[in-house]
C-alpha positions, 0 to 999 in steps of 0.5 A, a space after each residue: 500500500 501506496 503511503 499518503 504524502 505529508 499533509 501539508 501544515 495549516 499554520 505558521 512553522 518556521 524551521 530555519 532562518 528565514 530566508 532558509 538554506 535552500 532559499 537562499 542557495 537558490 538565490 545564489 544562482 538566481 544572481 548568474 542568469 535572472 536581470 537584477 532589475 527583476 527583484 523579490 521583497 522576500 527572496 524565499 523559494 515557495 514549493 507549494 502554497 494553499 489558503 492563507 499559507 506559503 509552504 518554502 523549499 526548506 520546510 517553513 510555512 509563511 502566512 501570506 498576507 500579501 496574495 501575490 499583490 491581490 492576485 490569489 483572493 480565492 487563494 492557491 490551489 483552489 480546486 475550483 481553479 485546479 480542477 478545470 486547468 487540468 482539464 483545459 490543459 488536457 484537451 489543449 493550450 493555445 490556438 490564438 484566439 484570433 486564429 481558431 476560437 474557443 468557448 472559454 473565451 466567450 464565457 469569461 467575456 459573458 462573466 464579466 458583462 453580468 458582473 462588472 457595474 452596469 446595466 448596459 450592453 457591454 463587450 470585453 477583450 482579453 489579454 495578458 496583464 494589467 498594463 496590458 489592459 490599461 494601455 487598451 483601454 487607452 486605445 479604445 478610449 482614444 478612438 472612440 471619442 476622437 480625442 487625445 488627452 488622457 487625465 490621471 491622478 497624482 500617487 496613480 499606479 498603473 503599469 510600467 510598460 512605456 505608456 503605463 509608466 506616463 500614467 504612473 506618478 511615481 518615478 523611483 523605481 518605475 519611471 526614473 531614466 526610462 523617459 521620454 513617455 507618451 504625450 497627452 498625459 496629464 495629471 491632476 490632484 486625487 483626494 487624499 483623506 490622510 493628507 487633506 481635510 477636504 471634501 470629496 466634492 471639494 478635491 473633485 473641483 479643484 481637479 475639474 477645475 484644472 482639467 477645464 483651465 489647462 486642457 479644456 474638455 472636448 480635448 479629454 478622451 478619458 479620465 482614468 483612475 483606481 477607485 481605491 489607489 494600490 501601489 500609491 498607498 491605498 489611498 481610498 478617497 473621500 466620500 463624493 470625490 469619485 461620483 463628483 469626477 464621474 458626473 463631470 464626464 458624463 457631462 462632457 462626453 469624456 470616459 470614465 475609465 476605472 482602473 480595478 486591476 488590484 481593487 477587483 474581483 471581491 477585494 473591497 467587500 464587493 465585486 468591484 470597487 466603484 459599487 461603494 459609491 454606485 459608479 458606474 464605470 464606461 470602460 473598467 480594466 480588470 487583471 490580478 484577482 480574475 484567474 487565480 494566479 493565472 495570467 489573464 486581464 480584460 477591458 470591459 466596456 459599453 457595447 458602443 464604444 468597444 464595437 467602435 474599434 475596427 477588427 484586428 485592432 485589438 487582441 495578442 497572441 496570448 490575450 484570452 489564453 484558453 488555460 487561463 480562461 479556465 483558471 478565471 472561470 474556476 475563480 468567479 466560480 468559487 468567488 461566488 459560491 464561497 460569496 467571498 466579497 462577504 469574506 472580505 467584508 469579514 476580513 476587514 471586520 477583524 483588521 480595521 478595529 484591531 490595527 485602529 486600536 494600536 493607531 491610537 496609542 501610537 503617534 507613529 501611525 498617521 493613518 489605517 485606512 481601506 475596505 474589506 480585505 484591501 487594508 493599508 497603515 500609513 508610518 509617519 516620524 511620531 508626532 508629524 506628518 512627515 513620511 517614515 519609510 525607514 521604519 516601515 522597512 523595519 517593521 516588514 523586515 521583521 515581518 518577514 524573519 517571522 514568517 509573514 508575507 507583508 508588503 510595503 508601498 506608498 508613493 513615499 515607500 510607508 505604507 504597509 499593504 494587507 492583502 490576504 486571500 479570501 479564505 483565509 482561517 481566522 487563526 491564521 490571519 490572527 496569528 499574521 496580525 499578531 506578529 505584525 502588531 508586535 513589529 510595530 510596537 518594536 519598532 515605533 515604541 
């Protein structure tokens, strides 16, 4: 008789240093042929991962509270997306689906008309990536109107490709010495709670303000923005900012493109981030939390304006993949089934009291701030509010040598980022708060 493999452990277990010997001889040769401009937060080797759990090379198991940045929220290995990978994979890999089509295609497209806001008729193309995605809708909002300038909000982020850098706002490590970018690309203010008192309404006019004053609207094709702002700082913006942008495009034949690449798919309590205030978005770009860590990413938009692009003008070789059509099928599958926007809402139940608390009698903290399972925790030196980077690295430094996976970002590197899967076990996602709590208390005591 056959003996079952080891099941593998369902909480943290650290059984060397971190990174581990194995780990770390594995980086060793990453250095001799892997680009150096290709780096790694945490240089651990992962063998297997499941739920909440990173399982390494050298038999330590990390609480992941990063999902690959947004990307595993029904998390790894879910057998809703195994099961119909393996299946695809057995019957076949690729055709281009500009070549030979395929069902799967045709079914995720029909997914994400029934999910994303809106009543209307809508129609997606898929491709590869989040950059990917953004650069189309740009393309597509550009034809469609007939008009050139694309409006974008400072701390965005949205790719680093050549006309995704020009969409991003921060230069170091994205955009400084890759220049020049694509023109037509202009910047206004976004509303940042934490840093500005205003209304959502009040930051809205002065954004619209400068669009109308420097650009005029009828040169406006499309003003693109992150409902809740990722690799910026997860900057969630006030009350009415959104709306009011929304409704000044709507008067003015300008599109309102939503950038739900890392806010999608259940992350924020709901399908998607613009339902907190009922946006409803013309063209929406969706990637990461749509496969479950398969490559996959779409632009969803008004039947009107995604038929106005003549064939062949969108697509790509890999766009559409059928395995990783498959992959997000599984995903929506177990993302509604589980009802995992409800999963997020929890999560962020339990995350929000618990870090507010520790903000409150700590003047390191200028910010905690975010919804459902998209959390972010702003550093500043105590008693001001001037960015701490320094020991934000700290306290993820220390994260990371006790095992849990968390993330930093902000446009002044101070923000740690929580982004769990889904489905989590409470005790885990308990324990992974529990060390981040302590680091915190180290290191801003």
């Amino acid at each position: 008789m056959t003996a079952s493999p080891p099941q593998a452990p369902t909480a943290r277990v650290l059984r060397t240093e971190i990174p581990g010997p194995h780990s770390r001889e594995l980086h060793r040769r990453r250095a001799a042929t892997v680009a150096s401009g290709v780096a790694s937060v945490l240089p651990v080797y992962i063998a297997e991962a499941a739920g909440g759990l990173l399982h390494d090379v050298d038999g330590n198991s990390l609480i992941d509270l990063g999902s690959g940045i947004a990307v595993t929220n029904v998390g790894n290995a879910a057998p809703e997306v195994v099961e119909p990978v393996r299946r695809q994979v057995a019957e076949f890999t690729h055709t281009c689906f500009m070549v030979t089509p395929y069902e799967n295609y045709l079914q995720v497209c029909e997914e994400l008309a029934a999910l994303t806001p809106g009543e209307h008729e809508k129609r997606s193309a898929l491709f590869n990536s989040g950059a990917e995605a953004v650069e189309n809708a740009v393309k597509i909002a550009r034809r469609a109107t007939g008009r050139q300038a694309i409006v974008v909000f400072d701390h965005a982020y949205h790719g680093r490709t050549n006309l995704t850098m020009a969409l991003t706002a921060k230069s170091v490590p994205y955009k400084h010495g890759f220049g020049p970018f694509a023109p037509e690309i202009y910047r206004v203010p976004m509303s940042y709670p934490a840093r500005d008192a205003r209304t959502g309404a009040q930051v809205a006019r002065e954004a619209i303000e400068r669009i109308e004053k420097q650009l005029g609207a009828d040169s406006v094709a499309a003003v693109l923005i992150e409902p809740i702002q990722g690799e910026g700082g997860f900057i969630e913006p006030a009350t009415g900012f959104l709306p009011a942008i929304a409704q000044w495009c709507t008067d003015n034949g300008v599109l309102f493109i939503a950038d739900e690449i890392q806010t999608g798919f259940c992350r924020t309590g709901e399908w998607f981030a613009c339902e907190h205030e009922d946006v409803v978005p013309d063209l929406i770009t969706t990637a990461k939390g749509i496969a479950g860590g398969l490559p996959l990413a779409a632009v969803t938009g008004r039947a009107e304006l995604m038929d106005a692009m003549p064939p062949s003008s969108l697509g790509g070789t890999y766009g559409g993949n059928p395995v990783a059509c498959a992959g997000a099928l599984g995903a929506i599958r177990a993302m509604r089934e589980r009802d995992l926007a409800r999963a997020a809402r929890a999560i962020g139940d339990l995350m929000l009291p618990r870090l507010r608390a520790l903000a409150a009698s700590s003047d390191a903290i200028l910010d905690v701030r975010g919804r459902g399972a998209m959390i972010g925790i702003e550093f500043v030196k105590p008693g001001t509010s001037e960015p701490d980077p320094e020991v934000t690295s700290r306290i993820a430094g220390t994260c990371h040598a006790q095992g849990v996976v968390i993330l930093t970002c902000g446009t002044y590197g101070n923000v740690i980022r929580l982004l769990p899967p889904l489905v989590i076990e409470q005790s885990v996602l308990d324990e992974g708060l529990a060390v981040l709590e302590a680091a915190i208390r180290e290191h801003t005591s």
